[in-house]
C-alpha positions in Angstrom: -56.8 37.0 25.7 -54.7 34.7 27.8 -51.0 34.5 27.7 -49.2 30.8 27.7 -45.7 30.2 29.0 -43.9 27.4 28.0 -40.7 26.5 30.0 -38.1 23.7 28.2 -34.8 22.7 29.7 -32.6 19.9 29.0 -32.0 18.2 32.1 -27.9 16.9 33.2 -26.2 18.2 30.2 -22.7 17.3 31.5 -23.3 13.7 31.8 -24.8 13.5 28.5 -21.8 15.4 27.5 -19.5 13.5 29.3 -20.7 9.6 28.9 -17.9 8.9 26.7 -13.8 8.0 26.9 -14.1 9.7 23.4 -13.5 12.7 23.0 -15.0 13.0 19.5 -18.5 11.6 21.0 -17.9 14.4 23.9 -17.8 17.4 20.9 -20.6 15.7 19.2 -22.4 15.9 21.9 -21.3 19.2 23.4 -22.2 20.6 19.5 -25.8 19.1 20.1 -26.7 20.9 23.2 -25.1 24.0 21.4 -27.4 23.6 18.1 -30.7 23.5 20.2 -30.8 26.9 21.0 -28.1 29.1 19.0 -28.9 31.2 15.7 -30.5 28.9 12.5 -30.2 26.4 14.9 -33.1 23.9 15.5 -34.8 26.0 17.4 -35.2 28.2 14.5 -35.8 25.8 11.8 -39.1 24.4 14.0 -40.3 28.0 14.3 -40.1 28.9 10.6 -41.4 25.3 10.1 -44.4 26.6 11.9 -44.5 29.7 10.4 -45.9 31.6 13.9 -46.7 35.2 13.2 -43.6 37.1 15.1 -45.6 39.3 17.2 -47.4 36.2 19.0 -44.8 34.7 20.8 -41.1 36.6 22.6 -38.9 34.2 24.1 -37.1 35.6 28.2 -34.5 32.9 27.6 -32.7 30.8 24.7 -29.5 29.5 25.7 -27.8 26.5 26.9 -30.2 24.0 26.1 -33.0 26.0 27.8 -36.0 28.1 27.0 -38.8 30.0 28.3 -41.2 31.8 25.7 -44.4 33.6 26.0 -47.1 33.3 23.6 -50.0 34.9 23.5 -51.9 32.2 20.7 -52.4 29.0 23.1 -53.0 27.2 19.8 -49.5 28.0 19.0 -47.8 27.4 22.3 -49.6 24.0 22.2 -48.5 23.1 18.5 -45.1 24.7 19.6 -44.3 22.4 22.1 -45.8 19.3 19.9 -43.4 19.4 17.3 -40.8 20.6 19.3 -40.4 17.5 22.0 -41.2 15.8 18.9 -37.7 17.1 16.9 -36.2 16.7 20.2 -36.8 13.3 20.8 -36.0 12.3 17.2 -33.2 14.3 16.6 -31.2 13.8 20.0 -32.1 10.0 21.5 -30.9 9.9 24.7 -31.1 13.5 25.8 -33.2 13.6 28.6 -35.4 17.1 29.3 -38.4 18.7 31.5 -40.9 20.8 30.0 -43.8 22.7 31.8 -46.7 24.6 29.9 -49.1 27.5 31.6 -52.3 29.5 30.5 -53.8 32.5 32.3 -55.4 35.7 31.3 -52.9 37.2 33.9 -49.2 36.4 32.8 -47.5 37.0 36.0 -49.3 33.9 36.8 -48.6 32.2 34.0 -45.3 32.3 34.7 -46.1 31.0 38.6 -48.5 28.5 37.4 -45.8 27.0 34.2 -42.9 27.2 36.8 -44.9 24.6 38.9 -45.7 22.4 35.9 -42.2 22.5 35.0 -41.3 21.3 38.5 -44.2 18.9 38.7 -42.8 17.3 35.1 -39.1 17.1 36.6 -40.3 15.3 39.9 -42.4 13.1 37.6 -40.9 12.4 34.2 -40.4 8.8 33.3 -36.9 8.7 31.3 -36.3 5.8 29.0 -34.2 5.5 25.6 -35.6 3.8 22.5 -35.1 1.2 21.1 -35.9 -1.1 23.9 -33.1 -3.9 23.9 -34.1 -7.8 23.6 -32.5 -10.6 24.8 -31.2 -11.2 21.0 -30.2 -7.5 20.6 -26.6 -6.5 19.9 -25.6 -4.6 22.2 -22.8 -1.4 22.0 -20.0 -2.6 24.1 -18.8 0.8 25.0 -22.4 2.1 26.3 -24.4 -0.9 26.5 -27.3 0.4 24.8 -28.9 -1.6 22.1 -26.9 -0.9 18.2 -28.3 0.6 15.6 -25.0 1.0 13.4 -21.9 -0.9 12.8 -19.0 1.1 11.8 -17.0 -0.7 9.9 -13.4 1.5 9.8 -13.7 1.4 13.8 -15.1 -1.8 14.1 -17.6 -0.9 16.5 -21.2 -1.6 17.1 -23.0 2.0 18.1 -26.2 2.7 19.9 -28.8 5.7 18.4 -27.3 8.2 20.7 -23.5 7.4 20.0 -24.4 7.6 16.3 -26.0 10.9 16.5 -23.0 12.3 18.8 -20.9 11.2 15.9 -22.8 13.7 13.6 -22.0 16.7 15.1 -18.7 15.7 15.8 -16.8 17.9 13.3 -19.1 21.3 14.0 -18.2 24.3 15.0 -20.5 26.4 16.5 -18.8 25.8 20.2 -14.9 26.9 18.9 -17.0 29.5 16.8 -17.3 31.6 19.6 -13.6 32.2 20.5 -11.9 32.5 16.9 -9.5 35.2 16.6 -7.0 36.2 13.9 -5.1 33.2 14.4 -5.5 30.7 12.3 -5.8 27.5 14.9 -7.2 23.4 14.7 -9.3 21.9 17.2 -8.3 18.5 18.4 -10.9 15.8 18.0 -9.3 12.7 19.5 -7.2 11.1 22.1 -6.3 8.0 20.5 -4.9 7.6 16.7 -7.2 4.4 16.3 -10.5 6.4 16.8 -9.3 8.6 14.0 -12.3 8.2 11.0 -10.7 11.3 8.6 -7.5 11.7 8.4 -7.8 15.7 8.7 -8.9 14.8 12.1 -6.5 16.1 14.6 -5.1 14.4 17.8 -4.8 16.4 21.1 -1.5 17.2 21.7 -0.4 16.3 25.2 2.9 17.0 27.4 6.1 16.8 25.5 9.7 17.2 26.7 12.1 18.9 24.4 13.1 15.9 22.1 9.4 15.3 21.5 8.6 12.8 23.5 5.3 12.3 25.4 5.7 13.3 29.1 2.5 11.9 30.8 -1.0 11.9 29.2 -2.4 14.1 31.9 -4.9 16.6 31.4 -7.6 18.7 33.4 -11.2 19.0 33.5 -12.3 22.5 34.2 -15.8 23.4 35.2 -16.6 27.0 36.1 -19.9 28.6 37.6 -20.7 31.8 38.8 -21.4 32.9 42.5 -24.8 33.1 43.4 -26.0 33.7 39.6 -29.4 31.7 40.1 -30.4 34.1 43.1 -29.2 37.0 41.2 -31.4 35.7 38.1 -34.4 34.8 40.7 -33.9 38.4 42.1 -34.3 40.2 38.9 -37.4 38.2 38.1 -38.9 38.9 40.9 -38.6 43.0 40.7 -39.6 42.7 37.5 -42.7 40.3 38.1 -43.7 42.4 41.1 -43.8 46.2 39.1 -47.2 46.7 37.9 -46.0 48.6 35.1 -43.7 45.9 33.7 -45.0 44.2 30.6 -44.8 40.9 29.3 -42.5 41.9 26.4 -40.6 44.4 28.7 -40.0 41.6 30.9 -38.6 39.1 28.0 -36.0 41.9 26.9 -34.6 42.4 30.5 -34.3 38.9 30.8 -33.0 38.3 27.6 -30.7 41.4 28.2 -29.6 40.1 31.1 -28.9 36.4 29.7 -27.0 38.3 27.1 -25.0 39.9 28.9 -23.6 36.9 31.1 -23.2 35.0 28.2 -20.7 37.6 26.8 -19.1 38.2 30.1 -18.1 34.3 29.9 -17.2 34.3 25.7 -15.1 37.0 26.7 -13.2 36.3 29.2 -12.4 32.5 27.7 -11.7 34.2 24.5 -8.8 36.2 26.6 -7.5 33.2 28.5 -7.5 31.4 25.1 -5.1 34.0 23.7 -2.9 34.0 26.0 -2.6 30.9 27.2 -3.6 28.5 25.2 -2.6 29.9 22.0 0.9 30.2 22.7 0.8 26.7 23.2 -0.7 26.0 19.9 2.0 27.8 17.5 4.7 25.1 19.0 2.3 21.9 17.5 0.8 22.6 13.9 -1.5 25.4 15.5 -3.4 22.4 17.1 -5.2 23.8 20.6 -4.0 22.1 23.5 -7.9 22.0 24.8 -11.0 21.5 23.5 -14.9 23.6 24.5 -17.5 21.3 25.8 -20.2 23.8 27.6 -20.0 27.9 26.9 -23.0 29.6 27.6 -24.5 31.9 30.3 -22.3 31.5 33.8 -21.2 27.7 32.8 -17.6 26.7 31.5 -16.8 23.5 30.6 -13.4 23.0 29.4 -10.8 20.1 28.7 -7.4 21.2 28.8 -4.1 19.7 28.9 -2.5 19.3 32.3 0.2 21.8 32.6 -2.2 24.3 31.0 -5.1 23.5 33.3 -4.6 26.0 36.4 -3.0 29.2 34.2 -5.9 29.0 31.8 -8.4 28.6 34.4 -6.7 31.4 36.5 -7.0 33.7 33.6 -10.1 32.7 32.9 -11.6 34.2 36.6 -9.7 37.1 36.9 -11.2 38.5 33.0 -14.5 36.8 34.0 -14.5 39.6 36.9 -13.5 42.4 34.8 -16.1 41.5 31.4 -18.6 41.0 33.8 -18.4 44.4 35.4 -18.4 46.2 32.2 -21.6 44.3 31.1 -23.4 44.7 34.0 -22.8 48.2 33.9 -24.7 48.5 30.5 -27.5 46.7 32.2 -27.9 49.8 34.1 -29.9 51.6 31.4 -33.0 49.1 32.8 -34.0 51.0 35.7 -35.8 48.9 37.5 -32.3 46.3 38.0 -30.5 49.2 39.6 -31.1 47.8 43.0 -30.1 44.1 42.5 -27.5 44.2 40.0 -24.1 44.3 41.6 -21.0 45.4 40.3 -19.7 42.4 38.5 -19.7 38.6 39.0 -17.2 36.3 40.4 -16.9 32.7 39.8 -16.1 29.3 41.3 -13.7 26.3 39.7 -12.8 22.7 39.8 -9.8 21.3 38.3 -9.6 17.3 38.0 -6.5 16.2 36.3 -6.7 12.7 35.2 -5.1 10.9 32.6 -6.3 11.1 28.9 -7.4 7.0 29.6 -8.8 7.5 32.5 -13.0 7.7 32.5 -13.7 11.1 32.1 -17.5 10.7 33.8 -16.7 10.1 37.1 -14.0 12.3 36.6 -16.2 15.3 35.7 -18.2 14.6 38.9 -15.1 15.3 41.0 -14.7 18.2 38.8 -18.3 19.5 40.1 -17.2 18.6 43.9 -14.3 20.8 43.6 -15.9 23.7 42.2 -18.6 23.6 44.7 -15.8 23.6 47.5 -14.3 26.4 45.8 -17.4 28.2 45.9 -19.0 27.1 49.7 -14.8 28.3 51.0 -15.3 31.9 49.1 -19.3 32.2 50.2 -17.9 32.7 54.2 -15.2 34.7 52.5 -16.9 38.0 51.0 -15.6 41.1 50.4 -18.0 44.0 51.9 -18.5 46.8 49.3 -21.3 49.7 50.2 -23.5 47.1 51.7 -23.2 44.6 49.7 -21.2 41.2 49.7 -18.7 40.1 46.6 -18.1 36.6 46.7 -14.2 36.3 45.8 -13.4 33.8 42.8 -11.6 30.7 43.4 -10.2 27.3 42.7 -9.7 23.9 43.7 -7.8 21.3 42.0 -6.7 17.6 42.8 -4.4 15.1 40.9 -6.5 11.5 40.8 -3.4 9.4 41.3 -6.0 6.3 43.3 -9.1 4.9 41.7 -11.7 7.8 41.0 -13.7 9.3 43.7 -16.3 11.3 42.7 -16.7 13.7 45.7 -14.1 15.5 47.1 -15.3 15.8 50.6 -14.4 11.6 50.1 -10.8 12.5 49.0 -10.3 14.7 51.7 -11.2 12.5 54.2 -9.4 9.2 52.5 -6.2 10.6 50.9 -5.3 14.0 52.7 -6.7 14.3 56.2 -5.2 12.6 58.8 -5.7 12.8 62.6 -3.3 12.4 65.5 -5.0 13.1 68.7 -6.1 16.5 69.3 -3.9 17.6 65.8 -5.9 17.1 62.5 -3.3 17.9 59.4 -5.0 18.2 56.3 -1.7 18.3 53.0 -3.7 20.3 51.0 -4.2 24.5 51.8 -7.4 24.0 48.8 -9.2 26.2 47.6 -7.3 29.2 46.6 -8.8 32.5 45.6 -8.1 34.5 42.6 -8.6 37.8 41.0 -9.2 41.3 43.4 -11.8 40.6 45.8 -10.0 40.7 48.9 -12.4 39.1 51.8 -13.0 41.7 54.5 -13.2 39.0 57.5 -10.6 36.8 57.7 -8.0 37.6 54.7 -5.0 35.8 56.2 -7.3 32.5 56.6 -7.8 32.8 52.5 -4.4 31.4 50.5 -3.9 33.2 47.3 -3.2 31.6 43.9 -0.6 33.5 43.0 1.4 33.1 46.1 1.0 29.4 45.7 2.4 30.0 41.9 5.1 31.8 44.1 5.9 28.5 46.0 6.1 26.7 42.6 8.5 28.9 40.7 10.7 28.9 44.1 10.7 24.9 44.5 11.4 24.5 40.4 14.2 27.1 40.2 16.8 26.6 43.0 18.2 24.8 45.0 15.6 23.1 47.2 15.8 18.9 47.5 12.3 17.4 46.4 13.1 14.6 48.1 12.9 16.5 51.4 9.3 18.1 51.0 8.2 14.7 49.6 9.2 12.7 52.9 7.4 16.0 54.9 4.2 15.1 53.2 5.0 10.9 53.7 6.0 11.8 57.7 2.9 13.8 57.8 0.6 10.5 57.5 2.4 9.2 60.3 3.4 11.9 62.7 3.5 15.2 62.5 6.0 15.6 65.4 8.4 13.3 63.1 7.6 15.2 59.6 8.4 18.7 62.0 11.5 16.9 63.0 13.2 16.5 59.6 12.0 19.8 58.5 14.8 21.1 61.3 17.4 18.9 60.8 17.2 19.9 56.7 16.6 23.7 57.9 20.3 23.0 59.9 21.7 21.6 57.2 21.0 24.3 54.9 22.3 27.1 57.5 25.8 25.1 57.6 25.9 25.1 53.8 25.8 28.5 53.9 22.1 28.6 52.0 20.7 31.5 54.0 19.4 33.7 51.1 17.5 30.6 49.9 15.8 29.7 53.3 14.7 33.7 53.5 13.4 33.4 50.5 11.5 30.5 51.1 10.2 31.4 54.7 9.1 35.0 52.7 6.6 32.9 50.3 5.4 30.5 53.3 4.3 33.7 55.2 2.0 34.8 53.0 0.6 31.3 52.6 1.3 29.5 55.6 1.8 32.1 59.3 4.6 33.5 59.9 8.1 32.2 60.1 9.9 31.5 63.7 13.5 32.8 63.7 15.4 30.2 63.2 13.3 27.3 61.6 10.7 27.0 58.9 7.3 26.1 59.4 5.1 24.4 56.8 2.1 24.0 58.6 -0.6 26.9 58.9 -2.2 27.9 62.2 -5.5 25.8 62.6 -8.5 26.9 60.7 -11.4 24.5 60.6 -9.6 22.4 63.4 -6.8 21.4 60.6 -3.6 22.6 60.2 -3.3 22.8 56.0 0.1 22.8 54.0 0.5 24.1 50.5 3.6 21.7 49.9 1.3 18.9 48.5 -0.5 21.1 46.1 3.2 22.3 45.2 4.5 19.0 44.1 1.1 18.1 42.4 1.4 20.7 40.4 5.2 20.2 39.6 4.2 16.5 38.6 1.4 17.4 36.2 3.9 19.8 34.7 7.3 18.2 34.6 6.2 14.8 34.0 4.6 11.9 36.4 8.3 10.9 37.5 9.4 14.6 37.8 9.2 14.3 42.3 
């Protein structure tokens, strides 16, 4: 009897999260791609719909908007995947997806031949959104898509996808995963005037003391593991090339495996929620300073509010490291993975801070830059354990204070590179590593989050003019002989006001960032690495703006 594999994936799940200012259309939508696959979810509905005898069909993967099951009825696999596109399509309009379907009487091929359909139907899928728009059409004026509903409290025409976004807008399966035995509120909007319920909670942004609104600024995290697709490509392939592993045995190490990651990640954001996020929360009507938009497997998608950004997302890695080393160590049970698995998972992340007004889709892009330059810096950076390399975690993180760029390669060169014949200075020491991989080759070329934290508590708690560090970052655009210069003169200054202990101090944190200190000066520049000398002073006073308010240096 042959077995049929049937591969399903919905395709740039971000950017259908993501294609909103709103952040109630950016839950709707994050809750969508959560009910596809997640228990009594819609995935189950269409299989008790179909009533398939349970001992036909085992799934390898169901998560994050993805599948992979093996039947072995064709008949079913074919009616399967029928009404399944067919729920899809009706039930999420504008969710774009690839799908590839198998048969063979050998399943190991089944799976090779319904990998290439699936990559045959993502080279060749047409995408297009119905209803078609006429010339006479309304249109939505905040997507451009053709309306299908006018909401009259709003006052705003709505195209099919916006309106089914809307939907799902107050569930909960996404904050489900990280209650706890506080009782907390989500935040649903930015803005008062997209409130439609008046139990709908605004996210509460930067306030001074007196209650006033600081700045509006908030961050958009994206986190991904290190090398988890090779790892996952590794473990099929033992398992696809033992003769004595079974098509069901191979679903529950896969699914095992899925699990595990999964948990890993719920964990160690249920942590960083708890203490970060929720001591936050007890100072605004238990209203979460943040809000879940993608949780599953090795992805993280979070939005966050500015000053909160970096600690959550620091605390996020380093528990992400230690969950995933106690899950992987119950994985051990499968035989078979004892040669690939290693002995936990590290992860990359991007931080854009940008203001709550600001488009948040171009804005996730540079989110996805800087986590793939955190992760490409810690890749030449391993850690050598028995053998085997540990990519270190890490994080990189810029304040959009110009019009949007999208790649960060493009802000580097553009905003904080600059080049002065054979000296290239670069006012940014990005990305910084986190947790307890230490890289074997090169340690001292790595910056550390916490001594950059270090920096920041030092510069906000004594006696140090902001107005001096700001004109070495303004001198460095022009000459760094010149920005060198009045580092000196302030350096003398200090000595004849008798502020010693304060410059030790200082030079003691820019040694373990920076190189270390001459004598009788400071130096704020690191040795050349890359061919550019790199400061940590600009990430510093970023940091110390998204925190004490735009005007705050």
């Amino acid at each position: 009897m042959p077995t049929t594999i049937y591969n399903f994936e919905a395709k740039s799940i971000q950017n259908y999260i993501l294609d909103s200012s709103k952040l109630k259309d950016m839950i709707g939508a994050s809750e969508q791609i959560e009910y596809l696959c997640c228990e009594n979810g819609l995935l189950d509905q269409v299989l008790q719909a179909l009533d398939f005898n349970k001992e036909t069909f085992c799934f390898a993967r169901r998560a994050g908007g993805a599948i992979q099951a093996i039947f072995s009825n064709t008949d079913d696999a074919k009616r399967f995947q029928a009404v399944w596109t067919l729920c899809i399509q009706h039930a999420f309009p504008g969710l774009t997806f690839i799908q590839g379907i198998a048969e063979h009487e050998d399943w190991k091929t089944a799976i090779d031949k319904s990998q290439t359909a699936f990559k045959q139907d993502d080279r060749t899928r047409l995408s297009f959104t119905l209803p078609l728009a006429g010339p006479l059409v309304t249109r939505s004026r905040r997507t451009g898509q053709p309306a299908v509903f006018y909401q009259k409290q709003l006052g705003e025409y709505q195209d099919a996808t916006t309106k089914n976004k809307r939907k799902f807008r107050k569930g909960e399966r996404l904050i489900g995963k990280i209650t706890f035995d506080m009782p907390v509120e989500w935040p649903v909007n930015f803005n008062p005037s997209d409130q439609e319920d008046e139990n709908e909670h605004l996210f509460p942004l930067l306030k001074d003391k007196d209650n006033n609104y600081i700045n509006n600024y908030i961050g958009i995290i994206h986190a991904d593991g290190n090398n988890f697709g090779q790892l996952l490509r590794q473990v099929q392939d033992t398992l696809l090339k033992n003769p004595k592993v079974t098509e069901r045995y191979y679903a529950e190490v896969l699914m095992a495996f899925s699990q595990a990651i999964n948990h890993a990640n719920i964990q160690a954001t249920l942590e960083a929620t708890k203490q970060v996020l929720a001591k936050e929360a007890t100072h605004d009507f238990q209203v979460m300073p943040a809000r879940p938009l993608v949780l599953g497997g090795d992805d993280f998608t979070f939005i966050v509010r500015g000053d909160l950004a970096l600690p959550f997302t620091q605390k996020f890695l380093e528990e992400f490291e230690k969950r995933s080393e106690d899950e992987l160590a119950q994985l051990k049970k499968y035989p078979e993975l004892n040669q690939d698995l290693p002995t936990k998972l590290t992860a990359g992340a991007g931080i854009a801070y940008v203001k709550a007004s600001q488009p948040f889709y171009r804005a996730y892009h540079l989110t996805e830059s800087l986590c793939t330059q955190a992760k490409n810096f810690a890749k030449v950076h391993p850690e050598t354990r028995a053998g085997k390399d540990i990519i270190p975690s890490s994080v990189a993180f810029h304040r959009i204070t110009t019009s949007i760029i999208d790649d960060y390669e493009t802000v580097l060169q553009h905003e904080l590179r600059h080049e002065f014949g054979s000296r290239k200075i670069q006012a940014t020491m990005q990305p910084y590593l986190v947790g307890n991989v230490i890289p074997s080759k090169s340690p001292d070329d790595c910056p550390r989050l916490d001594d950059l934290w270090t920096l920041y508590d030092f510069l906000t708690k004594h006696e140090i003019s902001h107005g001096v560090m700001r004109e070495f970052l303004s001198l460095l655009e022009i000459d760094p002989r010149r920005a060198e210069a009045a580092m000196a003169r302030w350096y003398d200054n200090m000595k004849k006001r008798k502020k010693t202990g304060l410059l030790d101090e200082l030079k003691r944190i820019l040694a373990t960032l920076v190189d270390s200190q001459p004598e009788d000066a400071v130096k704020l520049l690191s040795a050349s690495v890359n061919d550019y000398e790199c400061t940590p002073i600009g990430d510093a006073l970023a940091l110390m703006s998204i925190n004490k308010g735009s005007d705050y240096v």
